[in-house]
DSSP file (Angstrom, degrees, kcal/mol; ACC not computed):
  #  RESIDUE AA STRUCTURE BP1 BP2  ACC     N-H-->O    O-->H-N    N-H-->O    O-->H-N    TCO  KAPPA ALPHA  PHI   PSI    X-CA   Y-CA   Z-CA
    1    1 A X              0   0    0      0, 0.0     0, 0.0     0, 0.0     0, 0.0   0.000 360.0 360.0 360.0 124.8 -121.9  -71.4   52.9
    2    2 A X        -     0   0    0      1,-0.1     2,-0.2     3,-0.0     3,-0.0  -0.304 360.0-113.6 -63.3 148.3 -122.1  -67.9   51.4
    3    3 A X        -     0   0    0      1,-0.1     2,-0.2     0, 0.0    -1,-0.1  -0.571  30.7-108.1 -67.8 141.9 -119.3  -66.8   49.0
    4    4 A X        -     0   0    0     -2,-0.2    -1,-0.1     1,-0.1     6,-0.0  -0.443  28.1-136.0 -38.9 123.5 -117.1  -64.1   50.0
    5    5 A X        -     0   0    0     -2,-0.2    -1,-0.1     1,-0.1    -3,-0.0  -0.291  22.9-114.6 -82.2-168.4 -117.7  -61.0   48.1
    6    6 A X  S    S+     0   0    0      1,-0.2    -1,-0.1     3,-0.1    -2,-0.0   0.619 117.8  51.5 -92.3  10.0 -114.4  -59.1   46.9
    7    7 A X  S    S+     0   0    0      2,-0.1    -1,-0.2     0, 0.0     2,-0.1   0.581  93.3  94.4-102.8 -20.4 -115.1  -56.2   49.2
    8    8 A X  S    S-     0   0    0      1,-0.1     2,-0.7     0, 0.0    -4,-0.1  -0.511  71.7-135.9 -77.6 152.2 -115.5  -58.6   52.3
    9    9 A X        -     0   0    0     -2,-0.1    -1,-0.1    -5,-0.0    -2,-0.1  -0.927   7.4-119.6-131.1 138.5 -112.6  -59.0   54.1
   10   10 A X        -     0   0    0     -2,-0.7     2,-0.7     1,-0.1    37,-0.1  -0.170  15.2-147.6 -59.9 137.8 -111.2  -61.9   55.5
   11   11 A X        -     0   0    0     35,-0.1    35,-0.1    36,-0.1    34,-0.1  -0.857  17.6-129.5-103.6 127.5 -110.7  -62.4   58.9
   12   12 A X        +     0   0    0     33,-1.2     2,-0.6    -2,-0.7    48,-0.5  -0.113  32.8 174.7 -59.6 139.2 -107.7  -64.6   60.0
   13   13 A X    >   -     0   0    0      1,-0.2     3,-2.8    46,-0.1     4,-0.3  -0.930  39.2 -99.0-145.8 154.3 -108.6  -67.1   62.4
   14   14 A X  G >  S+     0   0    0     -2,-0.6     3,-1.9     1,-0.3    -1,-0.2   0.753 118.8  56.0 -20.4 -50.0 -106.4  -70.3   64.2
   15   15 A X  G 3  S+     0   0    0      1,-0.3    -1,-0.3     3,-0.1     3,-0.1   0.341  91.3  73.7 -88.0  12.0 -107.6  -72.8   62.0
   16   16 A X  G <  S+     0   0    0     -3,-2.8    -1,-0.3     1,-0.1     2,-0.2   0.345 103.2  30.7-120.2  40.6 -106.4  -70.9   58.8
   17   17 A X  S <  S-     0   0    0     -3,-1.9     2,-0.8    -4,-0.3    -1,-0.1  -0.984  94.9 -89.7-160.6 174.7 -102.7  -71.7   59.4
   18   18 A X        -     0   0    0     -2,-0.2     2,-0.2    -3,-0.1    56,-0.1  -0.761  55.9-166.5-101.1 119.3 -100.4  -74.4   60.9
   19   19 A X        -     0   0    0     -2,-0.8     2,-0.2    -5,-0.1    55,-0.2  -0.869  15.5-155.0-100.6 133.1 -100.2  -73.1   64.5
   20   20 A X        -     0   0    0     53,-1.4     2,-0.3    -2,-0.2    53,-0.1  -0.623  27.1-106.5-120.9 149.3  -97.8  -74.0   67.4
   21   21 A X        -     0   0    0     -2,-0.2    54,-0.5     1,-0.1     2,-0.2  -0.746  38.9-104.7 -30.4 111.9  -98.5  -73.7   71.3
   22   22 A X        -     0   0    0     -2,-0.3     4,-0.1     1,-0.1    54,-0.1  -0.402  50.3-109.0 -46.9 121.2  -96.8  -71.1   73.0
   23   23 A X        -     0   0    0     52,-0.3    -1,-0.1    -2,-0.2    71,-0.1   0.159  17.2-109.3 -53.2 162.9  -94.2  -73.1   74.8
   24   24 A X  S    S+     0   0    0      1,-0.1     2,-1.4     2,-0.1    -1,-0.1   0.976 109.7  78.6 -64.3 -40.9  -93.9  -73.8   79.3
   25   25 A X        +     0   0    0     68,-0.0    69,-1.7     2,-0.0    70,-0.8  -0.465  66.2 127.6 -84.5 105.2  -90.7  -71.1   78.6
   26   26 A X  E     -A   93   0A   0     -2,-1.4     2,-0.3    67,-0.3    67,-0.2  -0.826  44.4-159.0-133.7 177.6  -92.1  -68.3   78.4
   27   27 A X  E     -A   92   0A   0     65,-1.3    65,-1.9    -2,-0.3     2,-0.7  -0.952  15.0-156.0-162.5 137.9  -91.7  -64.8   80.1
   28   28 A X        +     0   0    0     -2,-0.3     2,-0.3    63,-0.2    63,-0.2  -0.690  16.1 165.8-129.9 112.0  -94.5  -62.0   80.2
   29   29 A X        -     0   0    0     -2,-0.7     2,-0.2    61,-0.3    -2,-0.1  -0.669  34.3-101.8-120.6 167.0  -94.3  -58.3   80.6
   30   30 A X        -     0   0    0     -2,-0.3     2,-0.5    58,-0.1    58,-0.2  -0.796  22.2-155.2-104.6 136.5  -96.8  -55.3   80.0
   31   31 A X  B     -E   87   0B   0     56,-2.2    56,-1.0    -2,-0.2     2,-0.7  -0.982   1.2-161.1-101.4 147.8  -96.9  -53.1   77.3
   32   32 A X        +     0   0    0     -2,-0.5     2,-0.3    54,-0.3    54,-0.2  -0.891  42.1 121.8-119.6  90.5  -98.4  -49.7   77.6
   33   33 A X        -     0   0    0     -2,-0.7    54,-0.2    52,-0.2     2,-0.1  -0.989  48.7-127.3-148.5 139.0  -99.2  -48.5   74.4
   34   34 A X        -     0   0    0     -2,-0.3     2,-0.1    50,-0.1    49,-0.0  -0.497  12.5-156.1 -92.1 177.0 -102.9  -47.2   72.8
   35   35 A X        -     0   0    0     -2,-0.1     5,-0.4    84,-0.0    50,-0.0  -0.261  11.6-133.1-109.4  43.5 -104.7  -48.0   70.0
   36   36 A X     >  -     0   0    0      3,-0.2     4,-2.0     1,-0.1     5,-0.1   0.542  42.8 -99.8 -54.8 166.5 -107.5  -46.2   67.8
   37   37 A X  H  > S+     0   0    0      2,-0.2     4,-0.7     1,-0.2    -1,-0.1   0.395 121.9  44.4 -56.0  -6.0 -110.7  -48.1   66.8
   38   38 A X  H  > S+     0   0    0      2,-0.1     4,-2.5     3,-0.1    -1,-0.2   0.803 102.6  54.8 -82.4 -50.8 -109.0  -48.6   63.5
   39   39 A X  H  > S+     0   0    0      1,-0.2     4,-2.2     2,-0.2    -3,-0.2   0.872 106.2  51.9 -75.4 -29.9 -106.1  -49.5   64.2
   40   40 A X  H  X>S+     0   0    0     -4,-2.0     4,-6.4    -5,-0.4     5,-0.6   0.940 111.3  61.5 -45.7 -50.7 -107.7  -52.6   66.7
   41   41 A X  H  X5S+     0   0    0     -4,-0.7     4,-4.1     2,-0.2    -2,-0.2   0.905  98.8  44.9 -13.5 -78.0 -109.5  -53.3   63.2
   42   42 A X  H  X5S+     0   0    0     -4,-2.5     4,-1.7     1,-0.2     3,-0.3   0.880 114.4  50.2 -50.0 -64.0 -106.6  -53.8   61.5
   43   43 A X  H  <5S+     0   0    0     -4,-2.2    -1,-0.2     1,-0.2    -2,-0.2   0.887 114.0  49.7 -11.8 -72.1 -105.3  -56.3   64.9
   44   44 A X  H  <5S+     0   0    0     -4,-6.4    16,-0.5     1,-0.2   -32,-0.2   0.934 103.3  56.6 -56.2 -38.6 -108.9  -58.3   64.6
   45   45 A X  H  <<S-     0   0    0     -4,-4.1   -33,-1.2    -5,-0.6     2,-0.5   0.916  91.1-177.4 -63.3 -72.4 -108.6  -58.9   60.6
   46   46 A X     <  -     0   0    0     -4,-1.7    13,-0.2    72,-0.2    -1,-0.1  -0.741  22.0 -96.1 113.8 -97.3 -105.3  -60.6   61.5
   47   47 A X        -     0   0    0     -2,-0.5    11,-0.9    11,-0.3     2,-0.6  -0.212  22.5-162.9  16.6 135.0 -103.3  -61.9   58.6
   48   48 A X        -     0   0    0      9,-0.1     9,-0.1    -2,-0.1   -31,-0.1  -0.961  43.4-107.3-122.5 141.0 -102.8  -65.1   56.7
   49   49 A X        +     0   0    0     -2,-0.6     3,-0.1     1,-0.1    -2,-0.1  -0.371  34.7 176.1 -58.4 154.3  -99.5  -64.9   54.6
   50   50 A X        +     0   0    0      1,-0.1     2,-0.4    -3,-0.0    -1,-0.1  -0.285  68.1  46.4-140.8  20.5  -99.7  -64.6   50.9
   51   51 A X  S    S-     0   0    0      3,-0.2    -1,-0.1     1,-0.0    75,-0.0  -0.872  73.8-126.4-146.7 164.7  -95.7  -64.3   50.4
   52   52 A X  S    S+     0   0    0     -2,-0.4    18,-0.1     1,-0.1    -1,-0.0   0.204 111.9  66.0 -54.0 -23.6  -92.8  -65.9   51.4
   53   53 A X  S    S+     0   0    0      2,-0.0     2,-0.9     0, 0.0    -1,-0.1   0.456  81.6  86.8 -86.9 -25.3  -91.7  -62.8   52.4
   54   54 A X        -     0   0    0      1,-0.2    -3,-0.2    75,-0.0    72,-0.1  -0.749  51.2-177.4 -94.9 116.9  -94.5  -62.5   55.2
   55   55 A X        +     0   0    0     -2,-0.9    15,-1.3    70,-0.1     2,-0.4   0.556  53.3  74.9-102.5   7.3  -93.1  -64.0   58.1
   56   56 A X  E     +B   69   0A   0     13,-0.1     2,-0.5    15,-0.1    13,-0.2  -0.906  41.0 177.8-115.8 146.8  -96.3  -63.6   60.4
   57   57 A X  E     +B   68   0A   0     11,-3.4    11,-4.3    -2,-0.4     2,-0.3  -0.924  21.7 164.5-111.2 157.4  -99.2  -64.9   60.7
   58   58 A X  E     +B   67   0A   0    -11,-0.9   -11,-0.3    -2,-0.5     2,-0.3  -0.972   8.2 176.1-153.5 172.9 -101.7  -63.4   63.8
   59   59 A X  E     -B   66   0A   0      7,-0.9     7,-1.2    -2,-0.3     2,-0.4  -0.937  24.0-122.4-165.0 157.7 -105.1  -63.5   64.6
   60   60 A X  E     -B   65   0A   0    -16,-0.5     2,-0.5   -48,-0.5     5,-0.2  -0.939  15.9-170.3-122.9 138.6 -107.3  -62.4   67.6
   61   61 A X  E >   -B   64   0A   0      3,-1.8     3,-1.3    -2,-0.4     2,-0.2  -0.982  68.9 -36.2-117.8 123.4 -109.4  -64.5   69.7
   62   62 A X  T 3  S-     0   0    0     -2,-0.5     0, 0.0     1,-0.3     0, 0.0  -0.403 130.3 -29.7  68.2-123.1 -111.9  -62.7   72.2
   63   63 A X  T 3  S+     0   0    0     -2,-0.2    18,-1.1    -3,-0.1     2,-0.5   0.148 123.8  97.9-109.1  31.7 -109.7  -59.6   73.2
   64   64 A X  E <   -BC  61  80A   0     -3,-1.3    -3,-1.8    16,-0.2     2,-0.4  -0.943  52.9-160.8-116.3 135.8 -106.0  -61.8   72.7
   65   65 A X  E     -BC  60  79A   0     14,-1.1    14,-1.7    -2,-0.5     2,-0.3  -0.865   6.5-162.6-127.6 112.8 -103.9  -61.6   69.6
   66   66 A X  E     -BC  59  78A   0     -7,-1.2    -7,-0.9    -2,-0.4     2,-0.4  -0.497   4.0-149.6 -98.3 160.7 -101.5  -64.1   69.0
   67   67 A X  E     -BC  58  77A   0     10,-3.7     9,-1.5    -2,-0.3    10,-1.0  -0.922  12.3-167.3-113.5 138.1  -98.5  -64.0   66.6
   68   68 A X  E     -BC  57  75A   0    -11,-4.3   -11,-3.4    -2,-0.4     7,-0.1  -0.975  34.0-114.5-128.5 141.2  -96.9  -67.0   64.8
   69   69 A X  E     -B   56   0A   0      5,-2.2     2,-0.5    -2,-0.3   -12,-0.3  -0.088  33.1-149.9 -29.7 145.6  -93.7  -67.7   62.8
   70   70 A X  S    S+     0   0    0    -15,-1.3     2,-0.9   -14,-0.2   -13,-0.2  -0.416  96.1  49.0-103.6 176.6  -95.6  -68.2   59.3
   71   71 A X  S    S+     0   0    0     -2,-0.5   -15,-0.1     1,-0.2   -16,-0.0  -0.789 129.7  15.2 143.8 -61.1  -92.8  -70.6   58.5
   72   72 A X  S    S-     0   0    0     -2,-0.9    -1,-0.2     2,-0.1    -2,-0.1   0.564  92.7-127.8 -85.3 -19.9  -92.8  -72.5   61.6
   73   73 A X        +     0   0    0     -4,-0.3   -53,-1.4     1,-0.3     2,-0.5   0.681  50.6 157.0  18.5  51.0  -95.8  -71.8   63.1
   74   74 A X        -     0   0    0     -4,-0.2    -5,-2.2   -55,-0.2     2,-0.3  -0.689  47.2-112.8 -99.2 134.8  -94.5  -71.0   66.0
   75   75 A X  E     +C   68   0A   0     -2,-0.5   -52,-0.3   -54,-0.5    -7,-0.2  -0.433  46.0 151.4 -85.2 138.3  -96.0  -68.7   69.0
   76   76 A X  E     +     0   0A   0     -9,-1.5    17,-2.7    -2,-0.3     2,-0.3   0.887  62.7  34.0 -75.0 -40.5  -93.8  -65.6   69.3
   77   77 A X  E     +CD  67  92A   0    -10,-1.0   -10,-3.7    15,-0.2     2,-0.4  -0.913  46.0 178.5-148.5 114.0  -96.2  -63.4   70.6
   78   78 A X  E     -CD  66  91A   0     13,-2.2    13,-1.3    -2,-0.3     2,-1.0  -0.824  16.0-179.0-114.5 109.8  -99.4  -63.1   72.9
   79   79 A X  E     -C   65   0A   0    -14,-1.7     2,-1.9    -2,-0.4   -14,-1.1  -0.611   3.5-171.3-102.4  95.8 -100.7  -59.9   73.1
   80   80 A X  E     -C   64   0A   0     -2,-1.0     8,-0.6     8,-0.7   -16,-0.2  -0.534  21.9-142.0-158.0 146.3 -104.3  -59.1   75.7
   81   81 A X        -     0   0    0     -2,-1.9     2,-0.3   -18,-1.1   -18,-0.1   0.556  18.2-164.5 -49.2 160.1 -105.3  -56.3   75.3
   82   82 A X        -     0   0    0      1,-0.0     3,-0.4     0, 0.0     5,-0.2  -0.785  27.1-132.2-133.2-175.4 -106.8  -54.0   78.0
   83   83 A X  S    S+     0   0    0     -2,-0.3    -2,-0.0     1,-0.2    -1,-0.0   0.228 104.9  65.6-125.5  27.1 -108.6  -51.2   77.7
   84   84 A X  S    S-     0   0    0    -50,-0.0    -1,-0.2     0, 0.0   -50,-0.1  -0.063 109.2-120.8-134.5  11.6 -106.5  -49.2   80.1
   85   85 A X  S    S+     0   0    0     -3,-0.4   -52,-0.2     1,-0.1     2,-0.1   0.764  83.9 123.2  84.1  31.1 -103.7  -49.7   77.4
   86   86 A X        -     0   0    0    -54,-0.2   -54,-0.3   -56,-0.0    -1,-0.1  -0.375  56.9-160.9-129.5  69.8 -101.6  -51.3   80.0
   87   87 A X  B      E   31   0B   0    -56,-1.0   -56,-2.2   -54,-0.2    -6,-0.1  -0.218 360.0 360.0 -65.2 128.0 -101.5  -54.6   77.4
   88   88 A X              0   0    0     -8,-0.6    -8,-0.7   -58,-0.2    -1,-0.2  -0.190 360.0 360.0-132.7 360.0 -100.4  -58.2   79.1
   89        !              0   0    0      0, 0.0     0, 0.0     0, 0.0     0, 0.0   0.000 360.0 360.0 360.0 360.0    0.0    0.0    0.0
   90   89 A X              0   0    0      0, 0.0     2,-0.3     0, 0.0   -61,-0.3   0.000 360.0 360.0 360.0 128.3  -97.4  -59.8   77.0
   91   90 A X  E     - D   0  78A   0    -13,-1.3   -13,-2.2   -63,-0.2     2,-0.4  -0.992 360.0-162.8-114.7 157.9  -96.2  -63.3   76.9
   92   91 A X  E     -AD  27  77A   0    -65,-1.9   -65,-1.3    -2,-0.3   -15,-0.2  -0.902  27.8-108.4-128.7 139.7  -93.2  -64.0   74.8
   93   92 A X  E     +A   26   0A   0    -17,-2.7   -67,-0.3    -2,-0.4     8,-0.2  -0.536  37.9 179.3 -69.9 135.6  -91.9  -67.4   73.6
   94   93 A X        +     0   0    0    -69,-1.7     2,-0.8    -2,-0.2   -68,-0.2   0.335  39.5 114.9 -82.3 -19.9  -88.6  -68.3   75.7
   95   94 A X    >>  -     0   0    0    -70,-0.8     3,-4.0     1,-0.2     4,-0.9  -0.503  62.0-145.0 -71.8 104.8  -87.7  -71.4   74.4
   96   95 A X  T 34 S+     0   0    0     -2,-0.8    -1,-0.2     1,-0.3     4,-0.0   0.740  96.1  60.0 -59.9 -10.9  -84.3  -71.0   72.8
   97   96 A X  T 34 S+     0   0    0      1,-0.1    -1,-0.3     3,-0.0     3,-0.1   0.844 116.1  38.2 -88.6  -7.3  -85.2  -73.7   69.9
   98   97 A X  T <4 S+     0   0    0     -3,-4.0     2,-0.4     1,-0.3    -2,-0.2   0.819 133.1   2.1-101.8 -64.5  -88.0  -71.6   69.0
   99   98 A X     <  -     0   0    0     -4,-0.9    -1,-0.3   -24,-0.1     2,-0.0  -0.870  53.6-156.7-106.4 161.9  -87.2  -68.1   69.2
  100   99 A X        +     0   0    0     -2,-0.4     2,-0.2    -3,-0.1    -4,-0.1  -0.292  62.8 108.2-107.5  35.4  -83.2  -66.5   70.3
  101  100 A X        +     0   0    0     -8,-0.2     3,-0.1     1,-0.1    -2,-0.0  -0.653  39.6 169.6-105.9 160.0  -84.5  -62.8   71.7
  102  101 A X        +     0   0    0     -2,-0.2     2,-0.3     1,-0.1     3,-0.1   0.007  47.9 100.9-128.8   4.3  -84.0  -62.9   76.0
  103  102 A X     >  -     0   0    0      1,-0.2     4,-1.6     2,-0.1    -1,-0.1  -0.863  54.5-173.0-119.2 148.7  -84.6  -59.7   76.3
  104  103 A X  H  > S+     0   0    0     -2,-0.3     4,-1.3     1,-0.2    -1,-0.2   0.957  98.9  53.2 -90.6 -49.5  -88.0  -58.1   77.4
  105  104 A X  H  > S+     0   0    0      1,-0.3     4,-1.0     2,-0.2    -1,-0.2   0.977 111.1  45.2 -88.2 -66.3  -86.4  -54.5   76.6
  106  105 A X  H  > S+     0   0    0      2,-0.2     4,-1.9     3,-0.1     5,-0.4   0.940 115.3  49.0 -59.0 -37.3  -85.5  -55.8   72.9
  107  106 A X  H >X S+     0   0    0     -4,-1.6     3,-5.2     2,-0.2     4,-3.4   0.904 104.3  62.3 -34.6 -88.3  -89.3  -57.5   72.7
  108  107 A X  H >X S+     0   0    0     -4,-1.3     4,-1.8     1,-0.4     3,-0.9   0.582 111.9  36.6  -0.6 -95.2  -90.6  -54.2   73.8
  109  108 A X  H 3X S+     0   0    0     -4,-1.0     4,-1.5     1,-0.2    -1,-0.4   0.714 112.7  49.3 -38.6 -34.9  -89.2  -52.9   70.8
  110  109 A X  H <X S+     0   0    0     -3,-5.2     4,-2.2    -4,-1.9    -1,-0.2   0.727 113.1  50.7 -96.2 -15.8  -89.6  -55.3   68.2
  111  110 A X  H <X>S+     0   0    0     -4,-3.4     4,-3.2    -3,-0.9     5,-0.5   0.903 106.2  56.3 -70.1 -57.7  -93.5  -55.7   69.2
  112  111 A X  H  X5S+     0   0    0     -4,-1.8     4,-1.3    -5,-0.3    -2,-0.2   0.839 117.8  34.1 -42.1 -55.9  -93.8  -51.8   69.0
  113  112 A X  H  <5S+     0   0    0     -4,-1.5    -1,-0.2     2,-0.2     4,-0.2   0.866 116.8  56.4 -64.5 -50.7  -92.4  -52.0   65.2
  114  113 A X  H >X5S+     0   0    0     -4,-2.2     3,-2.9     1,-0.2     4,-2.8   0.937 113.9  36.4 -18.4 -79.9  -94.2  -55.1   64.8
  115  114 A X  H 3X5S+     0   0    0     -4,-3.2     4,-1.0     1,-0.3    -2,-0.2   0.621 108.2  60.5 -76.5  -0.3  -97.6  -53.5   65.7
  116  115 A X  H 3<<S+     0   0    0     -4,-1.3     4,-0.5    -5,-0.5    -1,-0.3   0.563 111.9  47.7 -86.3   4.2  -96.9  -50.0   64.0
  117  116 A X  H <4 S+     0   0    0     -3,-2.9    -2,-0.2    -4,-0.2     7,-0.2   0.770 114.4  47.2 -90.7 -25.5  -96.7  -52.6   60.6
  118  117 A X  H  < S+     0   0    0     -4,-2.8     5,-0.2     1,-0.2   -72,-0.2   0.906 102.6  55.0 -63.4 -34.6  -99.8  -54.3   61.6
  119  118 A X  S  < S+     0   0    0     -4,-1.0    -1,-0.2   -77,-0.1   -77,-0.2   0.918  86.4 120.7 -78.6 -46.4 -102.1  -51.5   62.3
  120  119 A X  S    S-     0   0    0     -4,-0.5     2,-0.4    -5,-0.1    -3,-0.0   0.022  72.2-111.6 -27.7 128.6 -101.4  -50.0   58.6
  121  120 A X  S    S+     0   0    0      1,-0.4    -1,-0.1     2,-0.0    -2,-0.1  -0.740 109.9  14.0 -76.2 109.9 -104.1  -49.6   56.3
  122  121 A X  S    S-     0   0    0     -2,-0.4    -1,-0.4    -4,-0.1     2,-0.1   0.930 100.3-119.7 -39.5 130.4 -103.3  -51.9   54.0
  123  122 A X        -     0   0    0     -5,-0.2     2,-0.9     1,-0.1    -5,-0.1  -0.519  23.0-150.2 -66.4 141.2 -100.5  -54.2   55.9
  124  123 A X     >  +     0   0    0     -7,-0.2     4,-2.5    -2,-0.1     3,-0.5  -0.812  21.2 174.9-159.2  55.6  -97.2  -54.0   53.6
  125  124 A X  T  4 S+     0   0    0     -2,-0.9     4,-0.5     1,-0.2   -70,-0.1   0.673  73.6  55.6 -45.6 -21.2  -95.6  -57.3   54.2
  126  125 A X  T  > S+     0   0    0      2,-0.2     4,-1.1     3,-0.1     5,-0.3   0.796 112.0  41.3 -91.6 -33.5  -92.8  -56.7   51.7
  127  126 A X  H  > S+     0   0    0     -3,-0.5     4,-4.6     1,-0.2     5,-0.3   0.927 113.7  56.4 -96.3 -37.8  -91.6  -53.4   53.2
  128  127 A X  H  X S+     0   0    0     -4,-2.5     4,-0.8     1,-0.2    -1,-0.2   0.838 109.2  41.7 -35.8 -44.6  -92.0  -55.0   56.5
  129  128 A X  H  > S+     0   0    0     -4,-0.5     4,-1.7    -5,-0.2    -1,-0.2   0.821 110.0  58.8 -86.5 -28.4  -89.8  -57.8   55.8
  130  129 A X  H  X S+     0   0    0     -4,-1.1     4,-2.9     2,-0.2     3,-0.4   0.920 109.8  48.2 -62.6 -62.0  -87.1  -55.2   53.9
  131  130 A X  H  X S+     0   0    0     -4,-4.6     4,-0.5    -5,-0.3    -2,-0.2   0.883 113.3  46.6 -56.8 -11.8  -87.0  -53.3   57.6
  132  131 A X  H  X S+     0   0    0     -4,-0.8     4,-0.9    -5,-0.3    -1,-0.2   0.657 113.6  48.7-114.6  -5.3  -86.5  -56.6   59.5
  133  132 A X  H  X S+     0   0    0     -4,-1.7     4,-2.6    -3,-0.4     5,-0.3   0.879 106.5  50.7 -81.5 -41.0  -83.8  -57.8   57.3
  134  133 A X  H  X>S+     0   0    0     -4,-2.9     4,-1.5     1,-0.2     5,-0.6   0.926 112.6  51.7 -80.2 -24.8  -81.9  -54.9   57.2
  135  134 A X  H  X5S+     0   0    0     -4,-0.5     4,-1.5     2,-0.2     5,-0.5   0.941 107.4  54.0 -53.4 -37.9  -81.9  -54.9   61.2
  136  135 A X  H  X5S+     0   0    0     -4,-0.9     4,-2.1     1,-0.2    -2,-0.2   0.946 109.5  41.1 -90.4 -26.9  -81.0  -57.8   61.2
  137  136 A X  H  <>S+     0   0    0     -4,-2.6     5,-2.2     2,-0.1     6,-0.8   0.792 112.6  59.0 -50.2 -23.7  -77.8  -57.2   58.9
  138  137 A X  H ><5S+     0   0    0     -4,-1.5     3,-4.4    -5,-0.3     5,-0.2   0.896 100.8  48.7 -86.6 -74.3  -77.3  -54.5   60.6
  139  138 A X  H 3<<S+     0   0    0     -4,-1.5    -2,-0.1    -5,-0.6    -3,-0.1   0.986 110.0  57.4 -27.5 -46.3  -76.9  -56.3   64.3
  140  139 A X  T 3<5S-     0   0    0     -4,-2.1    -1,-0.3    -5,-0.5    -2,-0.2   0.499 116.3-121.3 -78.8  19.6  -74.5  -58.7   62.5
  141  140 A X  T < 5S+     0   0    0     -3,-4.4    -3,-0.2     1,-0.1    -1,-0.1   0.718  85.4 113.3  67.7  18.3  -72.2  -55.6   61.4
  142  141 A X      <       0   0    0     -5,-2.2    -4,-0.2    -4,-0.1    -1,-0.1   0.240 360.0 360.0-108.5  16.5  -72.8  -56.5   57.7
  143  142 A X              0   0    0     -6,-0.8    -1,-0.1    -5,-0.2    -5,-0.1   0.876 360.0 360.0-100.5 360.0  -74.9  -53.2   56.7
């Protein structure tokens, strides 16, 4: 097997993290949002955690990108894609895995989600700063 140089870049792929099913509770809604050719890049390379602080891992198979808990590996997130930008979600329901019900809050927290992903290099530490102080902030403690 050839080495990796240090200018290749890895691409995340299922087998390089402990991955969960997405559970029978589920719930699935369209987003309609675009992309650039870069910014899909960034989607395909995918991430494998290298903190404690990065709580996702994702990866893309064929034109689908699924999201996992890095922590649990659990799926939050299946995102695939269309090319008519009118993007077919399903979202983990199962209350022991994730606590969101609402398609309206998903909607949002993918949209934030994917403006961190698509960044040229992805910035897991500031990422994790913005979803901890949201989430202080929901609990009235910011």
């Amino acid at each position: 097997m050839p080495e990796e140089s240090e200018n290749q870049i890895r691409v995340a792929q299922r087998s390089d993290w402990k991955t969960e099913p997405m559970p029978d509770q589920h719930e699935t809604f369209v987003l309609n949002r675009s992309f650039s050719a870069e910014e899909m890049d960034a989607l395909r390379r995918g991430n494998i955690p290298q903190a404690m602080e990065d709580k996702w891992f994702w990866y893309m198979e064929n034109d689908s990108l699924w999201a996992h808990r890095s922590w649990t590996g659990y799926c939050i997130y299946r995102i695939d894609f269309s090319e008519d930008g009118n993007h077919h979600v399903t979202v983990n329901r199962d209350p022991q895995q994730y606590g969101c019900t609402s398609i309206e809050e998903d909607v949002n927290t993918l949209n934030e989600l994917l403006d961190w992903w698509t960044r040229t290099p992805y910035d897991h530490y500031n990422e994790w700063l913005s979803e901890t102080y949201e989430a202080l902030e929901k609990a009235g403690k910011s």
